[in-house]
C-alpha positions in Angstrom: -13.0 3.7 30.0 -11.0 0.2 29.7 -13.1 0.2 26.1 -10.8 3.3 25.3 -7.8 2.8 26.6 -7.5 -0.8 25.2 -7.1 -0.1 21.9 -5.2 3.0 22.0 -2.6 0.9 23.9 -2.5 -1.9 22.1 -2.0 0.4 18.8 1.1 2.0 19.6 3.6 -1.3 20.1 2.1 -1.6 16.0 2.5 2.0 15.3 5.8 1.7 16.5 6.8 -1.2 14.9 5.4 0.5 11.1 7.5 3.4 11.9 10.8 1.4 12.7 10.1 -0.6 9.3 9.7 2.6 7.3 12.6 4.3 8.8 14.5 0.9 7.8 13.7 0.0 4.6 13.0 3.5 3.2 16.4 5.2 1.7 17.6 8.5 3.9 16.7 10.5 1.0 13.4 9.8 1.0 12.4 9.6 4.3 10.8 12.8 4.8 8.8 12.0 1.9 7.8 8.7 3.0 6.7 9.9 6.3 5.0 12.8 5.2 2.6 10.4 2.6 2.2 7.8 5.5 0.9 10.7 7.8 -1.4 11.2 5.3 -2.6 7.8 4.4 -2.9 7.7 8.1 -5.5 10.4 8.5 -7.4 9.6 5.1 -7.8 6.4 6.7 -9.1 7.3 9.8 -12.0 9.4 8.1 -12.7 6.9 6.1 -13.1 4.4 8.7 -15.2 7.0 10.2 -17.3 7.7 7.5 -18.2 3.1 6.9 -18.6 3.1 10.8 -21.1 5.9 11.4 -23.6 4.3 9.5 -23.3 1.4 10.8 -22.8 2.1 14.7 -26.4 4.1 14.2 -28.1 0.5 13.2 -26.0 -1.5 15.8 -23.2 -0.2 18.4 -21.9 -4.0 18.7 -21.6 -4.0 14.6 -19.0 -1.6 14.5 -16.2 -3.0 16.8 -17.3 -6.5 14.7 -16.3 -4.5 11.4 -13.3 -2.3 12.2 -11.8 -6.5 13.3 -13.1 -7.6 9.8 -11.2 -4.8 8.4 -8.0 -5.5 10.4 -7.9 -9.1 9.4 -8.9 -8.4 6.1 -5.6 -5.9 6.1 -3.7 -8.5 6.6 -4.1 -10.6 4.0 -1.3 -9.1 1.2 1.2 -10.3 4.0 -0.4 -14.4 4.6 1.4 -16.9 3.7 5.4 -15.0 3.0 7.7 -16.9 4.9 10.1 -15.6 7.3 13.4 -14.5 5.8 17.2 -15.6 6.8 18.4 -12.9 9.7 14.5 -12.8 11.1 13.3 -10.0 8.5 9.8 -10.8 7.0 9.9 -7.8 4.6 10.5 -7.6 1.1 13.7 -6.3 0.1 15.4 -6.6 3.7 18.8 -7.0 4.6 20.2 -9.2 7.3 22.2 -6.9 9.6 20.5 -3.3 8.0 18.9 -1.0 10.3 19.3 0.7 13.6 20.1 -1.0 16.7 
């Protein structure tokens, strides 16, 4: 069960944080819009994590946890190496002082 629960809980601080940057950074106008195609991205993502994990889990059970971490750290890569900005923001295009408190 702890094999479960682990990872859903240590998803949702992230999720939360993705959501709070999108809601920051994306104009009001399109925020619906935004959301809406992230939802999406979301799910299409899940199935195809899915689909390049069946295969693999059927030849070694231990594999697929070792590749969905591969795949995490691999995500991670377009952000290496930016540099923290003045007012704590790490993103593109942010403001010191913009967003919701």
């Amino acid at each position: 069960m702890a094999a479960f629960a682990m990872p859903g809980a240590a998803e949702k601080p992230q999720l939360t944080a993705v959501f709070a940057v999108r809601h920051e950074q994306t104009p009001r106008a399109l925020r619906g819009r935004v959301f809406a195609a992230g939802a999406g991205l979301r799910i299409t993502g899940f199935a195809a994590g899915a689909t390049a994990a069946g295969p693999v889990a059927s030849r070694s059970v231990a594999a697929a946890p070792l590749l969905a971490a591969v795949v995490c750290a691999l995500s991670a890569l377009p952000c290496a190496g930016r540099a923290a900005r003045p007012g704590g923001h790490t993103t593109p295009g942010a403001r010191a002082g913009s967003g919701a408190r």
